[in-house]
Each structure stands twice: as structure tokens, then as C-alpha cells.
C-alpha positions in Angstrom: 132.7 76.7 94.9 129.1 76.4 96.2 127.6 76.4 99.5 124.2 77.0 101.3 124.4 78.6 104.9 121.3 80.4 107.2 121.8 83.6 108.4 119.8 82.8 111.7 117.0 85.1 112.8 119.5 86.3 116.1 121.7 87.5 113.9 120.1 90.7 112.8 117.6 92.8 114.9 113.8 93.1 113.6 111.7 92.1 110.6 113.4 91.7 107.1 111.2 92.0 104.1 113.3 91.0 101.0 110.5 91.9 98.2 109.3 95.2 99.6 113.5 96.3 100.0 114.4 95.0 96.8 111.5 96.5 94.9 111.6 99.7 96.7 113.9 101.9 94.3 116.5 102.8 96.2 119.8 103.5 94.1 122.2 101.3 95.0 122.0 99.1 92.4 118.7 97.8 90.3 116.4 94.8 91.4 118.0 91.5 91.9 115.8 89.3 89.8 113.6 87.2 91.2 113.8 83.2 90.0 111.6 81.0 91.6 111.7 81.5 95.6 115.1 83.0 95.3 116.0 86.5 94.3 119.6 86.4 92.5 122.1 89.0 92.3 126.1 89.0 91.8 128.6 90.5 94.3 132.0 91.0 95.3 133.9 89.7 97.9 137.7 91.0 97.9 137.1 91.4 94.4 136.1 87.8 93.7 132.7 87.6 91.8 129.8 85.6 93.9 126.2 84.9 92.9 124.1 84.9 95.6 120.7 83.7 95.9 118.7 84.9 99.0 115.0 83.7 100.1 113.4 84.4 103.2 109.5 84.4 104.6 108.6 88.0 105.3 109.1 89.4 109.2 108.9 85.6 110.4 111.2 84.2 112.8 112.6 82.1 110.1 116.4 82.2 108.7 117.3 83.9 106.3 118.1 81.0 102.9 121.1 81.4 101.3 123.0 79.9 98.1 126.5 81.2 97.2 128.1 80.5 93.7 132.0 81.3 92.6 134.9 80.2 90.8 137.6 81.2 93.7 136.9 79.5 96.9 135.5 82.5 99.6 135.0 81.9 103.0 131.3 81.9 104.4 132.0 84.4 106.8 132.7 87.1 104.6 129.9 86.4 102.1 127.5 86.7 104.9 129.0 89.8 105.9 128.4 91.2 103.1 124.8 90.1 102.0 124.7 91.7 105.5 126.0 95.1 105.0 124.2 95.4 101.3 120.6 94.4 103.0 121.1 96.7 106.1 120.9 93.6 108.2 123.0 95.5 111.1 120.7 98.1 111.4 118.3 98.1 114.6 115.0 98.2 113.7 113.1 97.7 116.7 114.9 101.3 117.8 114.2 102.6 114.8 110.2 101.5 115.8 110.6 103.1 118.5 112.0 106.6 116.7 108.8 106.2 114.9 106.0 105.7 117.2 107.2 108.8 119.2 105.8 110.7 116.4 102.4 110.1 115.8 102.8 111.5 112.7 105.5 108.7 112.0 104.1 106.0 113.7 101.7 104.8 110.7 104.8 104.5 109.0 105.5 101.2 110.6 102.5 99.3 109.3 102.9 99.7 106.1 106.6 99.4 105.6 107.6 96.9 108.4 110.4 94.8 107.4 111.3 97.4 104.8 115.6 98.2 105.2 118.0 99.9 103.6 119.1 98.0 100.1 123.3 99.5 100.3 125.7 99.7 97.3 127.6 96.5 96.2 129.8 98.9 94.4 130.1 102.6 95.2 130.7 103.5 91.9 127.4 101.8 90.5 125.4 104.1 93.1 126.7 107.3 92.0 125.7 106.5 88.2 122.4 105.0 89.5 121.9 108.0 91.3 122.7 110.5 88.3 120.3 108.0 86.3 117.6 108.0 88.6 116.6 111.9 88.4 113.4 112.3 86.9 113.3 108.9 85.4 110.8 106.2 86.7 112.1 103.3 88.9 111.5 100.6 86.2 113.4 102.8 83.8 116.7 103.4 85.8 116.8 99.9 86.5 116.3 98.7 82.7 119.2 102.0 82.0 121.5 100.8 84.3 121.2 96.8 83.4 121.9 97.7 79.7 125.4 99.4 80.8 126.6 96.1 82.9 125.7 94.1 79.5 127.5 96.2 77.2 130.1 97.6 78.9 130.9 95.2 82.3 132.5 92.0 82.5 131.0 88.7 82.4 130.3 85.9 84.8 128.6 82.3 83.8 126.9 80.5 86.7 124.6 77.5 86.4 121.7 79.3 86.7 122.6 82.1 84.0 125.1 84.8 82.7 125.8 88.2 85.4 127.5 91.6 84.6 129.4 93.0 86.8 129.0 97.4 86.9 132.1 98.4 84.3 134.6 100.7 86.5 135.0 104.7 86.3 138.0 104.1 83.3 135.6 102.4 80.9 133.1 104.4 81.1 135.2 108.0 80.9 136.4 106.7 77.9 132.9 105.4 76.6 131.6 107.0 73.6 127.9 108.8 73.9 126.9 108.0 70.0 128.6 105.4 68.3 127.4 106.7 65.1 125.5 110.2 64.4 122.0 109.2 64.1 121.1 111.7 61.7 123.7 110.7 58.9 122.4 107.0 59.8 120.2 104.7 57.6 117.1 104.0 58.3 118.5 100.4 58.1 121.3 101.3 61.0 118.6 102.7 62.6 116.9 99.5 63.2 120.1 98.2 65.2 120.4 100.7 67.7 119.8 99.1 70.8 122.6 96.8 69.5 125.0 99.9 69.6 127.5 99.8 72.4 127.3 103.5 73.2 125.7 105.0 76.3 122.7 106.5 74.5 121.7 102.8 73.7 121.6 101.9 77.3 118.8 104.7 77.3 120.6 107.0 79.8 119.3 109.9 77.6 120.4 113.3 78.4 122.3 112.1 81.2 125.2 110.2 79.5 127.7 113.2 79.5 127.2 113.3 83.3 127.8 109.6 83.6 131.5 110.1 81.9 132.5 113.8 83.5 131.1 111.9 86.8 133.1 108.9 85.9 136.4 111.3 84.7 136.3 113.1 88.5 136.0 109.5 89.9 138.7 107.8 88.2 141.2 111.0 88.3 140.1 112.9 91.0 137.4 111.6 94.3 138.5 108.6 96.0 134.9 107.1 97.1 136.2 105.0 99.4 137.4 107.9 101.9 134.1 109.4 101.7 133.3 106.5 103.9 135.4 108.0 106.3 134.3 111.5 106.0 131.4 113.1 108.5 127.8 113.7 106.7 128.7 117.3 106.0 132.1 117.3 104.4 130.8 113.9 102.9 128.1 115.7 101.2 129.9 119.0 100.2 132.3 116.1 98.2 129.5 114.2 96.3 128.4 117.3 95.0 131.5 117.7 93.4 130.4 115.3 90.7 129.2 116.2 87.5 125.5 116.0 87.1 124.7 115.4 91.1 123.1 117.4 93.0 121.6 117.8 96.6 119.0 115.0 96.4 120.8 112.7 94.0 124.0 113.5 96.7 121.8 112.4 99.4 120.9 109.6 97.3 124.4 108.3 96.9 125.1 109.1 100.8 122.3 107.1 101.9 121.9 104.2 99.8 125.7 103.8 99.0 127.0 104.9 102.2 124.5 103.9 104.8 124.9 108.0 106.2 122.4 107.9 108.6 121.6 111.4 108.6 120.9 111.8 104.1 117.3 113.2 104.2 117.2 112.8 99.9 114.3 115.6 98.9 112.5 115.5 95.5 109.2 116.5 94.6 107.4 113.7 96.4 108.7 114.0 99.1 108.5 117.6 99.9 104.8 117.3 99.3 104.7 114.4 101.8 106.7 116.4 104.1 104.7 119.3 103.8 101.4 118.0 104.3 102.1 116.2 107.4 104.5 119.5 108.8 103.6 122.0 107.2 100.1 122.6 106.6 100.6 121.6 102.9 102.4 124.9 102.3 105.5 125.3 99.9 109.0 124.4 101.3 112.0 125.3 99.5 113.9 122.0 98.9 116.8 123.2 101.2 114.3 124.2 104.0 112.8 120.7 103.8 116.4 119.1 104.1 117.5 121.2 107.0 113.8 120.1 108.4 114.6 116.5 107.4 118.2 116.2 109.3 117.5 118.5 112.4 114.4 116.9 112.5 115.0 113.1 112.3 118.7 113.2 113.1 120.1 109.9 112.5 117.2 108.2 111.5 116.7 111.0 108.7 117.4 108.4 105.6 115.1 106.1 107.3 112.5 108.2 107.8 112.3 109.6 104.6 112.3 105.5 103.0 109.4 104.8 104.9 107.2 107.9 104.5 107.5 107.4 100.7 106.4 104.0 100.5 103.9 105.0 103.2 102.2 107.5 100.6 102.4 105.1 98.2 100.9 102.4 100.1 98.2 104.4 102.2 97.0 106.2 99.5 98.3 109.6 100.3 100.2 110.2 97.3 97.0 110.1 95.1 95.7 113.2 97.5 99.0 114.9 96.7 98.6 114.7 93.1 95.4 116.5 92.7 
């Protein structure tokens, strides 16, 4: 089956910037590539696999393109619900504007990240390991990390325009091994084929791939993602941290880029600096302080608020003053 549908510019409130919400590292899943005009990723619809390909001129009045690709015939309605849901297309941005400019320390915000929305899970299982990957790893390498374990250890989909992985499920990676062979009884001749290994230390998780299979043990035996869905932002939170090898900013993380919880205010480094400078006089926050500040601060609009300011530092400049 293949069809080509718009999704009309009524249909979802405010700008939509594809590149700058693809490209902006949130850990639902990596990048979609980017092929010509089109940027290309595979997705589930009632399980059935889909590629989609998705164009659209930045915070123009024009529709959103879209090409849809599976085996199984799947109704257009529900793929555009869900290209909907994964590219925060339901979310009000003009009211979020409007949070913003009440803040004059928020309102510059807008400029440089307009358009930019919330880039949801496709599988909630693939955000929690993207998540656990992501700490204190660059964007680039989480992405490359997390590609290398769909290759090796998800299933595979041929379109005609190219081969997808699907993310493997919580049983196949529990019962993945971390070294397929002990590297220092190896030949140097082994050696040379290690990124050929199907192990999770090839996929270059590093030091992380014994939280990837307790995480994905408690998944698959114990936490039921899906009824985190259903959970408020406080139990919700007190459950993700459950997981091996999560704690409260990859939790936040996982809440607000695989749940959509409005009120996840994720806190690293960065952040707090950000945070700091503009609130704080530039002095030093505890990380628990600076969430409190975050979600009693920006309420609802928390996850949000901290997207933007990030890529605002990164984009004003400010984040080369933080550094020094």
C-alpha cells in the first residue's frame, strides 16, 4: 500500500519546523534521515510497520507533504494520527507563545526556536534506552548508538526507497549478551571485526549496556509502560525511576519526550547553568532545587520551556558565555 495525503495547515495550531524538531536531540528516538526534500522514518500503526516520509516549508501556511509506505493496507486516518502525536502536532503553540512572552525573560525564546515542537516516542520502550544512552554522550553519538542496536538486534523492513529496523523489544535485549567474545583473549585479527559483533558493546553503548538489559529485564517482567500513560506526573515519575540506570533527568527525559508529560522539567548541566543565569544571578542550584523551580515555575509548559531555552543558548550565543 502506498498513499500521499496533506495534513492541512488548520489541522494543527502554529508553526511547525520539521528540521529544527528533528535535529534538536530530544530522546524519543534518533534523527529521521533526511533524503532529498523528505525526511524518512519507520512507524507503527496497530503494530503494522509504515514508512513515512514527511516534507514541509518551515512556519508557512503550507501543508504538511506526506508519503506513507506498507505491506498491510492501514487506513489514512490513523497514520496521520500518529505522524500527529509523534511531531506534537496537537500541541497549541500560539498559547504556548503566549506563556512565553509573559516572561520577558522567556519571550526571546520564541525567535529563535519558533516552529520548534516536541519530537514524541514511536515506541516507549525505544525512549527509555535512548534516554539511558543519552547521559553524558553527545547527540550525534546516541543517535549513531541507538541506530546500531535496530540493525543488529531489530527486525527488518524493505521499502523502495531502502531497508528500516524496527527498535528490538525489552525480551531481546534482556537476553542480549554485552561481549560476544572477551576482548582481551581476542586476536588482534578478531579485533578488526568488532563492529561486526552482535553484542551491545558494538553498538557503542559503552558503560551503559548492563543498564540497557536490567532496564530492559524490569520492562519486560516487571513496569508496564503503557500505564504510565495513565499515571499523574508525580507517581509517573517516582515509577521511571524504578529503572535500572535512570535517574531524575534521564526520568524526565523519558516522561517528556516519550510521554508528552507536560510538566517534565529534564535538568542536566546545561541547563542549570541556563537556568541559573537568567533566575538566579548565576549562582549554584542544586539539580533538585532547579527541578522544583522548573515545574512550580513553568507548570505545564515546564517540558516546553526547558526545549526552547536550550536551543535558545545554543542559538543566541549564550551557552559560549556559560562555558567560560
Amino acid at each position: 500500500m502506498k498513499t500521499r495525503f496533506k495534513i492541512e495547515p488548520h489541522e494543527f495550531k502554529g508553526p511547525f519546523d520539521i528540521e529544527l524538531t528533528i535535529g534538536s536531540g530530544q530522546t524519543s528516538q534518533p534523527a529521521w534521515e533526511k533524503k532529498g526534500k523528505y525526511f524518512q522514518g519507520l512507524i507503527f500503526v496497530e503494530n503494522n510497520a509504515c514508512l513515512v516520509k514527511i516534507a514541509h516549508t518551515p512556519n508557512t501556511d503550507d501543508p504538511i507533504d506526506i508519503i506513507a509506505e506498507s505491506k498491510e493496507e492501514i487506513e489514512k486516518e490513523q497514520i496521520k494520527a500518529k505522524i500527529m502525536e509523534i511531531f506534537g502536532l496537537n500541541d497549541d503553540l500560539p498559547k504556548l507563545y503566549d506563556f512565553l512572552r509573559n516572561d520577558p525573560k522567556l519571550e526571546p525564546t520564541i525567535d529563535f526556536c519558533e516552529g520548534l515542537r516536541l519530537f514524541k516516542a514511536n515506541n516507549l520502550f525505544e525512549s527509555v534506552v535512548c534516554s539511558i544512552t543519552s547521559a553524558h554522550n553527545s547527540i550525534k553519538q546516541w543517535n549513531k548508538a541507538i541506530n546500531l542496536l535496530k540493525e543488529k538486534f531489530g527486525d527488518e523492513y524493505k521499502f523502495s526507497s531502502g531497508t528500516f529496523y524496527s527498535f528490538p523489544s525489552p525480551q531481546i535485549l534482556a537476553n542480549a549478551p554485552e561481549h560476544e567474545f572477551d576482548e582481551e583473549e581476542c586476536s588482534p585479527e578478531l579485533l578488526k571485526t568488532r563492529a561486526s559483533w552482535k553484542d551491545l558493546r558494538s553498538c557503542r553503548v559503552g558503560y551503559r549496556s548492563k543498564y540497557i538489559i536490567k532496564a530492559s529485564e524490569m520492562v519486560q517482567n516487571e513496569i508496564d509502560l503503557q500505564k504510565i500513560s495513565k499515571m499523574d506526573y508525580e507517581t509517573a515519575f517516582d515509577t521511571i525511576l524504578k529503572i535500572p540506570g535512570v535517574g531524575p533527568k534521564v526520568g524526565d527525559c523519558i516522561l517528556l519526550y516519550g510521554y508528552g508529560f507536560g510538566k517534565a522539567f529534564p535538568v542536566d548541566i546545561w541547563i542549570s547553568r541556563i537556568v541559573s543565569s537568567l533566575y538566579f544571578d548565576g549562582k549554584n542550584v542544586t539539580n533538585p532545587k532547579m527541578r522544583k523551580f522548573g515545574i512550580e515555575r513553568f507548570g505545564n509548559y515546564a517540558g516546553y520551556t526547558q526545549l526552547y531555552l536550550f536551543h535558545y543558548a545554543r542559538k543566541s550565543g549564550l551557552m559560549k558565555t556559560l562555558k567560560k
